[in-house]
PQR file of N, CA, C, O and H, with PARSE charges and radii, in Angstrom:
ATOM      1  N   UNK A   1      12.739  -0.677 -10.066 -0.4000 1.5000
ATOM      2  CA  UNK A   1      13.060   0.412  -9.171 -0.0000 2.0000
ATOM      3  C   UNK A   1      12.283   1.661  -9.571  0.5500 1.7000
ATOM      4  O   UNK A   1      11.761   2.445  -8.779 -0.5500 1.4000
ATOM      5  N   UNK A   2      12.269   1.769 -11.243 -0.4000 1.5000
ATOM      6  CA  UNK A   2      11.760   3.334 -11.132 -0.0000 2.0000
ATOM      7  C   UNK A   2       9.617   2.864 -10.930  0.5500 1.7000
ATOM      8  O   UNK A   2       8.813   3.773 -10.719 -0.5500 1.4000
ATOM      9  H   UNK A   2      12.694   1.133 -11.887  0.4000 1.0000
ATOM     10  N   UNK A   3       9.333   1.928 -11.013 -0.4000 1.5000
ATOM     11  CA  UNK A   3       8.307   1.402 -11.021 -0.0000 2.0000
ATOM     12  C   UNK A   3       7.693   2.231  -9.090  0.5500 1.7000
ATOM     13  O   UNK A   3       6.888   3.007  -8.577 -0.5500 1.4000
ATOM     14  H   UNK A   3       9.985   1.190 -11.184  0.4000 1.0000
ATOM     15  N   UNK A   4       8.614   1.473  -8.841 -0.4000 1.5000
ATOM     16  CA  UNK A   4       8.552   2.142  -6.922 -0.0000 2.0000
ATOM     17  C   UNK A   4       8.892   3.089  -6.534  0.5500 1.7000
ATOM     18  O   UNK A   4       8.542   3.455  -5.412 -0.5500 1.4000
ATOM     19  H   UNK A   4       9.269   0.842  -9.258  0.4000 1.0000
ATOM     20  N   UNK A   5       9.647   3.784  -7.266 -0.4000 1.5000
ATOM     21  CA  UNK A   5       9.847   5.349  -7.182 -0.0000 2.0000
ATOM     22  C   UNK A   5       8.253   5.920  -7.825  0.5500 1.7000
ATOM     23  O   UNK A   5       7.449   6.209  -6.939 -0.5500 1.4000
ATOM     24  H   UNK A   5       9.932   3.486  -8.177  0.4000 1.0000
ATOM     25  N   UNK A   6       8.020   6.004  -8.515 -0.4000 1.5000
ATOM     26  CA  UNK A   6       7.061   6.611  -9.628 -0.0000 2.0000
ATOM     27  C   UNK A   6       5.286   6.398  -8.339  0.5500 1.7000
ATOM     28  O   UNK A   6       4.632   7.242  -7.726 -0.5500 1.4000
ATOM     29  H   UNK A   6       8.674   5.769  -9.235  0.4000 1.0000
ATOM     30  N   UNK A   7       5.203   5.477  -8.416 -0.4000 1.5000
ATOM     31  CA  UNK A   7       4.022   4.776  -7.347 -0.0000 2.0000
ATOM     32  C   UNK A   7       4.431   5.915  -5.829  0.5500 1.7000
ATOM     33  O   UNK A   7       3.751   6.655  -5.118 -0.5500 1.4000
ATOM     34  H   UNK A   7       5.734   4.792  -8.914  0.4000 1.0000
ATOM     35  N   UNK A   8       5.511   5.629  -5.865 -0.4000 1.5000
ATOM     36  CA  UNK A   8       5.772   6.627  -3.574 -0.0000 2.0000
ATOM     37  C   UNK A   8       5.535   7.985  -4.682  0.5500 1.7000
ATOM     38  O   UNK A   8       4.520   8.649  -4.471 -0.5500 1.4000
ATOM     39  H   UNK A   8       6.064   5.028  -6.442  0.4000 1.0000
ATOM     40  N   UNK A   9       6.183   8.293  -5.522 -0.4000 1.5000
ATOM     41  CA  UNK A   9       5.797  10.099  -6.004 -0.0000 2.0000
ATOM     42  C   UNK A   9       4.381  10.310  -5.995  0.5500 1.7000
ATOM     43  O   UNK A   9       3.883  11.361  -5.592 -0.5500 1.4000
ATOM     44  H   UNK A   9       7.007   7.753  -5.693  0.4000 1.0000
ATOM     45  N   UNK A  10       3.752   9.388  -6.405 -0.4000 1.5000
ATOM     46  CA  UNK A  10       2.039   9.021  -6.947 -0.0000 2.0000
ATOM     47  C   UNK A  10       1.336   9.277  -5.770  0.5500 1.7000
ATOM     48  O   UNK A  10       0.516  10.193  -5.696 -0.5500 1.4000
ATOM     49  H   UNK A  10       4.157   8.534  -6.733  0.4000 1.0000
ATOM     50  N   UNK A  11       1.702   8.248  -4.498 -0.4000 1.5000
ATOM     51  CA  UNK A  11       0.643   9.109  -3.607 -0.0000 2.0000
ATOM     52  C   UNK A  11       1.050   9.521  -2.774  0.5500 1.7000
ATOM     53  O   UNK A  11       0.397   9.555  -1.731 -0.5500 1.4000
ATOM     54  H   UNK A  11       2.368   7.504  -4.558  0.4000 1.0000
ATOM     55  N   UNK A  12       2.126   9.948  -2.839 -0.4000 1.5000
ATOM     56  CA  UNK A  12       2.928  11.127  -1.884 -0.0000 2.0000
ATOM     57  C   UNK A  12       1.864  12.691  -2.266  0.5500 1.7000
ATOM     58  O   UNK A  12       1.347  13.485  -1.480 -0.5500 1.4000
ATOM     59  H   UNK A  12       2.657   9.921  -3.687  0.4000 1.0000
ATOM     60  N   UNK A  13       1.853  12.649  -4.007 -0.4000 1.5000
ATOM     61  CA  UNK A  13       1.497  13.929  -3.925 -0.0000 2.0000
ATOM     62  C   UNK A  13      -0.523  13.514  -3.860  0.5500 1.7000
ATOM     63  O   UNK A  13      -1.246  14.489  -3.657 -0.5500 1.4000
ATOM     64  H   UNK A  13       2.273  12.004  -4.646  0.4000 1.0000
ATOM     65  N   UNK A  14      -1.182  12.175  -4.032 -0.4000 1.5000
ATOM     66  CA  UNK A  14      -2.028  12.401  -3.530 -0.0000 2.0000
ATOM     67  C   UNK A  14      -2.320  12.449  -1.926  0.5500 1.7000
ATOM     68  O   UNK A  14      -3.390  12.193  -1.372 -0.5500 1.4000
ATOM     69  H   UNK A  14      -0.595  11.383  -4.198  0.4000 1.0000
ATOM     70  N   UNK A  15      -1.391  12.749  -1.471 -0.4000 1.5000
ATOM     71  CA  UNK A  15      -1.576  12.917   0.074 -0.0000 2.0000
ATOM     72  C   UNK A  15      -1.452  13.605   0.150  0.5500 1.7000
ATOM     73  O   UNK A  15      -2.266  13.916   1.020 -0.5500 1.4000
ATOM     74  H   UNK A  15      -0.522  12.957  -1.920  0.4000 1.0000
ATOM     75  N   UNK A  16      -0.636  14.943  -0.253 -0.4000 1.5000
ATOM     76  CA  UNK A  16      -0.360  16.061  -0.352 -0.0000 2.0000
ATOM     77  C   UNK A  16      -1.349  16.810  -0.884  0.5500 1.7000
ATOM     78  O   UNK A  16      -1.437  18.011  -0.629 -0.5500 1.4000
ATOM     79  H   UNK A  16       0.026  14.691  -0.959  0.4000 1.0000
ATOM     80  N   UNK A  17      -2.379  16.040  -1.850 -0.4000 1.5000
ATOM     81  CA  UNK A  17      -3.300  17.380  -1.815 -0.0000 2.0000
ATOM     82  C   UNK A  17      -4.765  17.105  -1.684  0.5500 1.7000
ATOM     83  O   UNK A  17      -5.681  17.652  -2.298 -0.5500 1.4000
ATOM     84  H   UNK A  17      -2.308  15.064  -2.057  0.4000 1.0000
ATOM     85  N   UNK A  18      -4.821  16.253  -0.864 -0.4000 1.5000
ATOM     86  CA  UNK A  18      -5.995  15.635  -0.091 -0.0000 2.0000
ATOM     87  C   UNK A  18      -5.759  15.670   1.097  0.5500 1.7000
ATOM     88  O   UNK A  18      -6.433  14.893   1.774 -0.5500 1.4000
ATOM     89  H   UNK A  18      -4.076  15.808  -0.366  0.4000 1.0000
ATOM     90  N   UNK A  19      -4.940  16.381   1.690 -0.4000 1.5000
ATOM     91  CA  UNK A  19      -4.773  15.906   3.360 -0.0000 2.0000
ATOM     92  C   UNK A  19      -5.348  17.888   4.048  0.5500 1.7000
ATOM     93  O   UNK A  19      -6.082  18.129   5.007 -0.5500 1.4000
ATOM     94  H   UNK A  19      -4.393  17.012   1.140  0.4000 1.0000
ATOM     95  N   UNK A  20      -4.783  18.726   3.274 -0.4000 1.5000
ATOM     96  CA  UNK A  20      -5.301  19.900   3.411 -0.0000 2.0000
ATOM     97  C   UNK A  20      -6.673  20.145   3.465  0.5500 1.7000
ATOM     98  O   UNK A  20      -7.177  20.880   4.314 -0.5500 1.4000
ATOM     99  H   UNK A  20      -4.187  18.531   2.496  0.4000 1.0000
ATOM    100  N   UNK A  21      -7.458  19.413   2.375 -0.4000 1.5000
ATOM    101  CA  UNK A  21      -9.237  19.325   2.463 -0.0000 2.0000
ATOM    102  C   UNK A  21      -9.488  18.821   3.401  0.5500 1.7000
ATOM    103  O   UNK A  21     -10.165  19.479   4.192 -0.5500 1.4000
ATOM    104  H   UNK A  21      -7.049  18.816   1.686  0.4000 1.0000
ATOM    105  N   UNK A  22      -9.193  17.794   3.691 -0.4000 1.5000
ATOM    106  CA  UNK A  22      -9.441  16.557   4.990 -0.0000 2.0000
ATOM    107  C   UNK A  22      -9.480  17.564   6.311  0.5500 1.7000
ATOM    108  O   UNK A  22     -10.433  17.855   7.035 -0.5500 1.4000
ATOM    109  H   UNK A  22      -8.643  17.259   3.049  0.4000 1.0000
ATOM    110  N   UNK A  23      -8.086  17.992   6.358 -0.4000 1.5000
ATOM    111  CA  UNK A  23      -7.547  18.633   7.759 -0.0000 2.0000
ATOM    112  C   UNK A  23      -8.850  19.787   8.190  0.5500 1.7000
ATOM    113  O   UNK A  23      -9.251  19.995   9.335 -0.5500 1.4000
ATOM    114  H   UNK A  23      -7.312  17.756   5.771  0.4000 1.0000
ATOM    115  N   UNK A  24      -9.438  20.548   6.718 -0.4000 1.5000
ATOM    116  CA  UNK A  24     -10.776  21.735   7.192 -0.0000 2.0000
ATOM    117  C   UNK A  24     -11.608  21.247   7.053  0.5500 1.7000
ATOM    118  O   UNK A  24     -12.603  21.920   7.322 -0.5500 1.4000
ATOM    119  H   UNK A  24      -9.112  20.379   5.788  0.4000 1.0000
ATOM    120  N   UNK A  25     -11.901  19.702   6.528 -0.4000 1.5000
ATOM    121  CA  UNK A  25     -13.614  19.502   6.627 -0.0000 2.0000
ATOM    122  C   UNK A  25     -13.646  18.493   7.595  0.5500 1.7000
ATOM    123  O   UNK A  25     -14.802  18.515   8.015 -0.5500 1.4000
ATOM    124  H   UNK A  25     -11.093  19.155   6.309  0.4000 1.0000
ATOM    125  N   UNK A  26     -13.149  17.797   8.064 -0.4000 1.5000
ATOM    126  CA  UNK A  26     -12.834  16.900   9.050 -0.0000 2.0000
ATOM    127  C   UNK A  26     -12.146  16.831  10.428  0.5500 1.7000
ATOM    128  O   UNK A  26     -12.317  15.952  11.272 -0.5500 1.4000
ATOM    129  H   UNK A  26     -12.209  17.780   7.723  0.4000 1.0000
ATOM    130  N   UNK A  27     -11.270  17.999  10.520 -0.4000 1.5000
ATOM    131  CA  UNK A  27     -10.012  18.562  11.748 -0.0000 2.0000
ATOM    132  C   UNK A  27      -9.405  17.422  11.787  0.5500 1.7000
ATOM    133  O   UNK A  27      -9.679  16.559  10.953 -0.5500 1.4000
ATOM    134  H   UNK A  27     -11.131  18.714   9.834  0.4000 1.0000
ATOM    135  N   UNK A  28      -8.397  17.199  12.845 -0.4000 1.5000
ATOM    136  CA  UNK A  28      -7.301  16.228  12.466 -0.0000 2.0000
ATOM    137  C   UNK A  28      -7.448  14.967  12.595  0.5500 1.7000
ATOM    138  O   UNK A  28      -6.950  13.960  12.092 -0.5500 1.4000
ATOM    139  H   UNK A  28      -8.175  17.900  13.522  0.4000 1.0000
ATOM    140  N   UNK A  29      -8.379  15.252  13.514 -0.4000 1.5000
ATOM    141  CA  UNK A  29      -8.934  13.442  14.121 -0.0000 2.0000
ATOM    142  C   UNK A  29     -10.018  12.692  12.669  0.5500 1.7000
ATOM    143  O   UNK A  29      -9.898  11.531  12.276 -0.5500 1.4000
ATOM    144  H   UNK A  29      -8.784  16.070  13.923  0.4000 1.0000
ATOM    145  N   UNK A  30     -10.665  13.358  12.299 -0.4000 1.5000
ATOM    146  CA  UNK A  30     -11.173  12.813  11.189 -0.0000 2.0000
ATOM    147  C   UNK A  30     -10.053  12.312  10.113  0.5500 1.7000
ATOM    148  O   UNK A  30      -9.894  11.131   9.804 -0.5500 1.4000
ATOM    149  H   UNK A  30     -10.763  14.301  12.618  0.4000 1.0000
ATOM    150  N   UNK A  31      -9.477  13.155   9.714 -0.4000 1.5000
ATOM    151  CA  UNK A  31      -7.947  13.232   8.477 -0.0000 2.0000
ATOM    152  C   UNK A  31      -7.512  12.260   8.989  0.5500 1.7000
ATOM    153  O   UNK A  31      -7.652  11.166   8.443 -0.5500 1.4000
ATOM    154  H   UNK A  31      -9.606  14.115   9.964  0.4000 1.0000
ATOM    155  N   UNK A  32      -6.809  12.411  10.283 -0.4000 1.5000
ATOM    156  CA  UNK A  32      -6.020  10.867   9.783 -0.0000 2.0000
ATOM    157  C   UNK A  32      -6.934   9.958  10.416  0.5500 1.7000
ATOM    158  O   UNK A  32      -6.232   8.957  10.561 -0.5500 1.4000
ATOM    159  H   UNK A  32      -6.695  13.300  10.726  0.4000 1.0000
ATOM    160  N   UNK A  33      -7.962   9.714  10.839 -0.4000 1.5000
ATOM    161  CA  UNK A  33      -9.079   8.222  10.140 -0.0000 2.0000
ATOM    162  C   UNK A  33      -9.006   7.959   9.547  0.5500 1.7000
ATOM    163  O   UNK A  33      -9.021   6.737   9.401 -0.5500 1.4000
ATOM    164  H   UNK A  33      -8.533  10.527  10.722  0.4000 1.0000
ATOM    165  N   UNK A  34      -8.818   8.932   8.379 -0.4000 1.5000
ATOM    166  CA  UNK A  34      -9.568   8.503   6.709 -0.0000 2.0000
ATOM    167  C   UNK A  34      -7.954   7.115   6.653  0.5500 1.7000
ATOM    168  O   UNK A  34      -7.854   5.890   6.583 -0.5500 1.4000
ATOM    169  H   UNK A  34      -8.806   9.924   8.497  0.4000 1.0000
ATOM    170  N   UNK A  35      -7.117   8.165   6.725 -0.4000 1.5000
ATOM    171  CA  UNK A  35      -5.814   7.719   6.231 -0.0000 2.0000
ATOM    172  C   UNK A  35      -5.478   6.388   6.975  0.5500 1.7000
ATOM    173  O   UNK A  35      -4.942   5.440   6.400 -0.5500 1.4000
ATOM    174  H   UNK A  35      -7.198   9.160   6.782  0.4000 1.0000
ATOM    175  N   UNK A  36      -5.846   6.380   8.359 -0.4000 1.5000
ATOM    176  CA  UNK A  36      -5.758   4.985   9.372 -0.0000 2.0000
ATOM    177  C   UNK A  36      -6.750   3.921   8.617  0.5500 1.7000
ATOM    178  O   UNK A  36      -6.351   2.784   8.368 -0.5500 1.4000
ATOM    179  H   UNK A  36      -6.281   7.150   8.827  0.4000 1.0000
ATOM    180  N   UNK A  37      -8.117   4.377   8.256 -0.4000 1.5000
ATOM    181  CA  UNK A  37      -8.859   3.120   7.762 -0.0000 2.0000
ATOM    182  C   UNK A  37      -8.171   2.589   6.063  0.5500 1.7000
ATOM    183  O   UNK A  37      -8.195   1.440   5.623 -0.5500 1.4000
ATOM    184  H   UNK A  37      -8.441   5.301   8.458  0.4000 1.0000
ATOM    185  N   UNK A  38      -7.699   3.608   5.489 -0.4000 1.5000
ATOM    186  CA  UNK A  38      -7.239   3.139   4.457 -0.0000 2.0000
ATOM    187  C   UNK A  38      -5.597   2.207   4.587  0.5500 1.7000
ATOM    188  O   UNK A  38      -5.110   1.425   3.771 -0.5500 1.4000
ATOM    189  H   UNK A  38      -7.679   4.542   5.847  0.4000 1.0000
ATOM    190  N   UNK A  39      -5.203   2.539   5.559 -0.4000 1.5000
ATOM    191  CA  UNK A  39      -4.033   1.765   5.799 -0.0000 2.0000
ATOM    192  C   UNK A  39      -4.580   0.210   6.406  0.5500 1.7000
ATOM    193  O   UNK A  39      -4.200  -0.833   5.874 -0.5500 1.4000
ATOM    194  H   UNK A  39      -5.598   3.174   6.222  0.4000 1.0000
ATOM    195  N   UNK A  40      -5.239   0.221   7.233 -0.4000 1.5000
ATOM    196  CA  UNK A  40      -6.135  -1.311   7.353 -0.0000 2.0000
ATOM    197  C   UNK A  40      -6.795  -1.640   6.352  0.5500 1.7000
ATOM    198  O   UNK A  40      -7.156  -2.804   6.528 -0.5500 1.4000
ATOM    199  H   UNK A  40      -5.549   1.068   7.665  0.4000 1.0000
ATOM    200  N   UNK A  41      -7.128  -1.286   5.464 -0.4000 1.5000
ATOM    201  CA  UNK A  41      -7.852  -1.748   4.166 -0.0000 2.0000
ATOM    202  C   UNK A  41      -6.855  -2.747   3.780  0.5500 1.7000
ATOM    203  O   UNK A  41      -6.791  -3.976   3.815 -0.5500 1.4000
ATOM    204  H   UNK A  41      -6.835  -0.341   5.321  0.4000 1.0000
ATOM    205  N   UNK A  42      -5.784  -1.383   3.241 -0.4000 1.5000
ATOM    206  CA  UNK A  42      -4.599  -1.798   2.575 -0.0000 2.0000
ATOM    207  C   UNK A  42      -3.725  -3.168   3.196  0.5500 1.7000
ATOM    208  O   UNK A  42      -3.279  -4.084   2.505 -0.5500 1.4000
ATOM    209  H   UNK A  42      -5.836  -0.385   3.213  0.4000 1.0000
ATOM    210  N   UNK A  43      -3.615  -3.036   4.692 -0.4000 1.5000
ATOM    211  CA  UNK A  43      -3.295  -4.024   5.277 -0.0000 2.0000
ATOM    212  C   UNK A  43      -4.018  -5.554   4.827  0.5500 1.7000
ATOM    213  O   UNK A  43      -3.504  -6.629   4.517 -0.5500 1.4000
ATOM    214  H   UNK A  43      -3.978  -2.292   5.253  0.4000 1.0000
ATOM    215  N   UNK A  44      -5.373  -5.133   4.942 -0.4000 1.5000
ATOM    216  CA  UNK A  44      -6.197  -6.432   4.734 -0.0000 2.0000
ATOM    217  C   UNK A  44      -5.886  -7.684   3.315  0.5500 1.7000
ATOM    218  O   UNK A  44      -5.760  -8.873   3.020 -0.5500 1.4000
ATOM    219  H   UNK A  44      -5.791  -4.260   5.194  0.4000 1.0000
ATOM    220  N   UNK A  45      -5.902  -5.862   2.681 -0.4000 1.5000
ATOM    221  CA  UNK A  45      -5.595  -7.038   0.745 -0.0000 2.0000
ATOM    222  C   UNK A  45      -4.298  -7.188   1.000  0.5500 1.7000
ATOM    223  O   UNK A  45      -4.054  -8.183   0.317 -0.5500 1.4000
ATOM    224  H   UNK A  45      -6.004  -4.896   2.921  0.4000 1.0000
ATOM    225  N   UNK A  46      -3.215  -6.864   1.554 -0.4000 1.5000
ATOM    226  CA  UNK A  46      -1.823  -7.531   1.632 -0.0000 2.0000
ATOM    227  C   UNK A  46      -1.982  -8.954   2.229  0.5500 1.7000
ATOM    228  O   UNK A  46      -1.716  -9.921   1.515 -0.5500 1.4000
ATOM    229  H   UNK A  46      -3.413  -6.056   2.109  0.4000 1.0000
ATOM    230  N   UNK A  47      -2.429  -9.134   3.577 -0.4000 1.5000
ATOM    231  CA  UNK A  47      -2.350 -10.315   4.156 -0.0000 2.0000
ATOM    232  C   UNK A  47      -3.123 -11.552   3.087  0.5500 1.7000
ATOM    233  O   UNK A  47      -2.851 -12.720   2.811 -0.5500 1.4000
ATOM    234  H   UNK A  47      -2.645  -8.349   4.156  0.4000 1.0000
ATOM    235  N   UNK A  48      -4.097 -10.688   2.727 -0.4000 1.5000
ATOM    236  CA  UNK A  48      -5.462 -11.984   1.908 -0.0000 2.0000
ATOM    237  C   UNK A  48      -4.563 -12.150   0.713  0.5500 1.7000
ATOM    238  O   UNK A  48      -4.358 -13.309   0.352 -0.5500 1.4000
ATOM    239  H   UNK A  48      -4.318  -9.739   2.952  0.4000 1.0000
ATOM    240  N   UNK A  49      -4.004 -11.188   0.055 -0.4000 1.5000
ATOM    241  CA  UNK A  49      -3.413 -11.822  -1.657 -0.0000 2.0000
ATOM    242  C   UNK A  49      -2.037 -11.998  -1.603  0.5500 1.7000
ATOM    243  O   UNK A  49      -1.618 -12.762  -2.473 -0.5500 1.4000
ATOM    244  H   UNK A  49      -4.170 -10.247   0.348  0.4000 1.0000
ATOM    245  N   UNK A  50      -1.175 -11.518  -0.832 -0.4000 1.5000
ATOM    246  CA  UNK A  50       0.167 -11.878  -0.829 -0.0000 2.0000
ATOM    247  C   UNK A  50       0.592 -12.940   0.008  0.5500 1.7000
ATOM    248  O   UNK A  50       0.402 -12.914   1.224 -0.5500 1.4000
ATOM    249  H   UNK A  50      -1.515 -10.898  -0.125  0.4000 1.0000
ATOM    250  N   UNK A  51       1.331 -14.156  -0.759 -0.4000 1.5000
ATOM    251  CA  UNK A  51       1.502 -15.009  -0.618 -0.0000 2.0000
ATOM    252  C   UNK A  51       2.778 -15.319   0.558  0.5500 1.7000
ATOM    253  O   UNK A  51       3.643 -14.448   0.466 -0.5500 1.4000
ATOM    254  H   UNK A  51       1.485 -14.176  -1.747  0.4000 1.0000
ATOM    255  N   UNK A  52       3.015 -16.127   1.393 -0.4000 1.5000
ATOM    256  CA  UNK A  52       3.792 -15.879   2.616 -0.0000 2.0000
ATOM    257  C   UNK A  52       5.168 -16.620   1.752  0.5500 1.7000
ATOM    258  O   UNK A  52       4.996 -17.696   1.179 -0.5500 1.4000
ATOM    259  H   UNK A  52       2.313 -16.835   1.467  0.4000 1.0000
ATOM    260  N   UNK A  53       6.114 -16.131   1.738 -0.4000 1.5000
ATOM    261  CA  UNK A  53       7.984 -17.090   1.352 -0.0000 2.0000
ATOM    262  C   UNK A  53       8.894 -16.698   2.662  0.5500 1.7000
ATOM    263  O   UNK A  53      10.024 -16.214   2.730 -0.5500 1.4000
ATOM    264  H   UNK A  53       6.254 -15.257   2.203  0.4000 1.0000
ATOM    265  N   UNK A  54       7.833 -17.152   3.815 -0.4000 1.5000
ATOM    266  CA  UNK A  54       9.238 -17.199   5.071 -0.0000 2.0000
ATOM    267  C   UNK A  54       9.218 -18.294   4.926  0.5500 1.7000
ATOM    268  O   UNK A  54       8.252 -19.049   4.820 -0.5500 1.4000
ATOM    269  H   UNK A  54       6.915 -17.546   3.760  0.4000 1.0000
ATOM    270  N   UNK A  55      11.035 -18.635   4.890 -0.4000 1.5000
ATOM    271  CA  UNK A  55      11.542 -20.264   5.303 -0.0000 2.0000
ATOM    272  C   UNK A  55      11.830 -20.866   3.800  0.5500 1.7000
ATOM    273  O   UNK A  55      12.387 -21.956   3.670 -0.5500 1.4000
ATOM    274  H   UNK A  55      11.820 -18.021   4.976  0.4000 1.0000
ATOM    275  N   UNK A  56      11.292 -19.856   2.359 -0.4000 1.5000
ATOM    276  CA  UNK A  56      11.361 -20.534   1.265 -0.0000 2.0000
ATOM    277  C   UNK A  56      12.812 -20.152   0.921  0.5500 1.7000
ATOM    278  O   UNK A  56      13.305 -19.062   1.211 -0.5500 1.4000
ATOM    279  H   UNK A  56      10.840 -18.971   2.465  0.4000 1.0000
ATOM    280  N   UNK A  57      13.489 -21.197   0.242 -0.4000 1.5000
ATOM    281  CA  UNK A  57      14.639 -20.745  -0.599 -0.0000 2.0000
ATOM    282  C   UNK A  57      14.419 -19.541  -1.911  0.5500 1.7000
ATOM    283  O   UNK A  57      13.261 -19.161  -2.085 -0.5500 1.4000
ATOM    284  H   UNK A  57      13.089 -22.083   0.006  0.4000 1.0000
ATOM    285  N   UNK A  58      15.336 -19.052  -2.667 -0.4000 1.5000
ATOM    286  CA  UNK A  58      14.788 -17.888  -3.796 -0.0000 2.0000
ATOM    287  C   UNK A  58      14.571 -19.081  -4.632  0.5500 1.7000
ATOM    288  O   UNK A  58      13.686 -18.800  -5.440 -0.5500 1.4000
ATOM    289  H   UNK A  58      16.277 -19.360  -2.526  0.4000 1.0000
ATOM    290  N   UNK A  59      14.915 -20.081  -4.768 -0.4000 1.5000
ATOM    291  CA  UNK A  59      14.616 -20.981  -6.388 -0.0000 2.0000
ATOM    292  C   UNK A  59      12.691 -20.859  -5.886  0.5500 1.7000
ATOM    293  O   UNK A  59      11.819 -20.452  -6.654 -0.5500 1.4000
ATOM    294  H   UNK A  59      15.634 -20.309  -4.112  0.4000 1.0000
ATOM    295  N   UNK A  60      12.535 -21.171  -4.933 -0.4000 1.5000
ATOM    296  CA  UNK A  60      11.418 -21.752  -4.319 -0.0000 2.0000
ATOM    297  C   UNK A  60       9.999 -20.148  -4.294  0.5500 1.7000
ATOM    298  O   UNK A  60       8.772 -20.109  -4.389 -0.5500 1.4000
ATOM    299  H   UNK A  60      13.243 -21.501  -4.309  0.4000 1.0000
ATOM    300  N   UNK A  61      11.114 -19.079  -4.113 -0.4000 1.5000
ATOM    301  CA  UNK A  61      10.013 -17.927  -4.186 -0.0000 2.0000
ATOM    302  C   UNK A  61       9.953 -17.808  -6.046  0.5500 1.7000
ATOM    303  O   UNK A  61       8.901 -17.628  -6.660 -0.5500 1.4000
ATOM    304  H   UNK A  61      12.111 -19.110  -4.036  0.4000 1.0000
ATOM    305  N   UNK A  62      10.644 -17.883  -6.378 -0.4000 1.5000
ATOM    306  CA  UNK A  62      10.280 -17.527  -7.745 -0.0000 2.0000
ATOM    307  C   UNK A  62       9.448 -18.505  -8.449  0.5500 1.7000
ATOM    308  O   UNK A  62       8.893 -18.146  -9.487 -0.5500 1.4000
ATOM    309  H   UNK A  62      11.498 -18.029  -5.879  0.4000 1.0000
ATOM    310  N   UNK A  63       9.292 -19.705  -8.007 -0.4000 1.5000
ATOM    311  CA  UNK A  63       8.602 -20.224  -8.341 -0.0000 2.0000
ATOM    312  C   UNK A  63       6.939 -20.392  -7.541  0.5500 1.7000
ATOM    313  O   UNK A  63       6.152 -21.265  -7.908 -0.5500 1.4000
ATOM    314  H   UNK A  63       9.742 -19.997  -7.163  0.4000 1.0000
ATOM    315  N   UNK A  64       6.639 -19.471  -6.504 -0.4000 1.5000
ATOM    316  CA  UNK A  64       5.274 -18.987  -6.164 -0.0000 2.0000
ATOM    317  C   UNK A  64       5.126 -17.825  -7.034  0.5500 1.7000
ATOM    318  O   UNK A  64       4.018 -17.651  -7.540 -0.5500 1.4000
ATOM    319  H   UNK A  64       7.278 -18.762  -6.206  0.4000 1.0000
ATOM    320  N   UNK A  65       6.052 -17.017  -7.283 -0.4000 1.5000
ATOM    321  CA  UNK A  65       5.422 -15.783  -7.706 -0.0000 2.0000
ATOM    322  C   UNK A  65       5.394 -15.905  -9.695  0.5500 1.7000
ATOM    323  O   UNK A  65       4.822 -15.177 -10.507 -0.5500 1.4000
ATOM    324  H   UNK A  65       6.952 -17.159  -6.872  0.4000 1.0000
ATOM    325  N   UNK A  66       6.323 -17.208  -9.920 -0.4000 1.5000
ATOM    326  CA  UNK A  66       5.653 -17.384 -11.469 -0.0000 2.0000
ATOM    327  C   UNK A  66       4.368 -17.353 -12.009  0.5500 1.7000
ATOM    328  O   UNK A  66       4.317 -17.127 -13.217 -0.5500 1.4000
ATOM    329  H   UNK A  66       6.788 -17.799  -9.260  0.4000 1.0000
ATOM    330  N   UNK A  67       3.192 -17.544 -11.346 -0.4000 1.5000
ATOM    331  CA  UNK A  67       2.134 -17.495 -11.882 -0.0000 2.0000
ATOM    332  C   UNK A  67       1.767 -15.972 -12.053  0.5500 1.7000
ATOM    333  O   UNK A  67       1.004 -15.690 -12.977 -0.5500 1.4000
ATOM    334  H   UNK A  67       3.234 -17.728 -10.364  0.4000 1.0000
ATOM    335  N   UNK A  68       2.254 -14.947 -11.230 -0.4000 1.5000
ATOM    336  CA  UNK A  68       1.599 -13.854 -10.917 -0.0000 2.0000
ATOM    337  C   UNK A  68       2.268 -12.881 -11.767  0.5500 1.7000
ATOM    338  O   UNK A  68       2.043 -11.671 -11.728 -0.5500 1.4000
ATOM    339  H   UNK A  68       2.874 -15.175 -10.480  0.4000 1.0000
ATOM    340  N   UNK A  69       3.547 -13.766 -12.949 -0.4000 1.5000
ATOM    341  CA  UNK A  69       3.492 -12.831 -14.058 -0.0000 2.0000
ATOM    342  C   UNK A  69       2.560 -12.370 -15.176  0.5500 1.7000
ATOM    343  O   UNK A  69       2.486 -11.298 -15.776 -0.5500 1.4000
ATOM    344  H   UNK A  69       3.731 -14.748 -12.980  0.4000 1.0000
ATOM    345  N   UNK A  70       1.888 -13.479 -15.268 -0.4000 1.5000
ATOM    346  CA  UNK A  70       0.439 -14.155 -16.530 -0.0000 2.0000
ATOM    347  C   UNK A  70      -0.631 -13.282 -16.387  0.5500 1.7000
ATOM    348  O   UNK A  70      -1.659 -13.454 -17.042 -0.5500 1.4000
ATOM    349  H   UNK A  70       1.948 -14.350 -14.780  0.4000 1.0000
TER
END
């Protein structure tokens, strides 16, 4: 939990102080591009590396995500 707290504080405040530069060197339509292409980025490596557990039981997810303690 505090792992996911700590990470949303993390780029909460890098959004917070990158979105002000963005907003005068870019105006708004540029700013949130930046932020739209990085959310499809982000989208992309979710779909490609995270592994799908619809339909799995939990014995059954924990045992996909055992390797990805190592």
């Amino acid at each position: 939990m505090s792992l996911s707290v700590s990470t949303s504080s993390t780029f909460a405040s890098i959004l917070s102080l990158t979105f002000p530069y963005l907003l005068a060197v870019l105006k708004p339509q540029g700013a949130f591009g930046v932020y739209a292409v990085g959310n499809l980025v982000a989208w992309g490596l979710v779909w490609r590396f995270v592994p799908e557990v619809k339909g799995l039981r939990l014995e059954e997810i924990d045992g996909v995500f055992e390797g990805a303690e190592q």
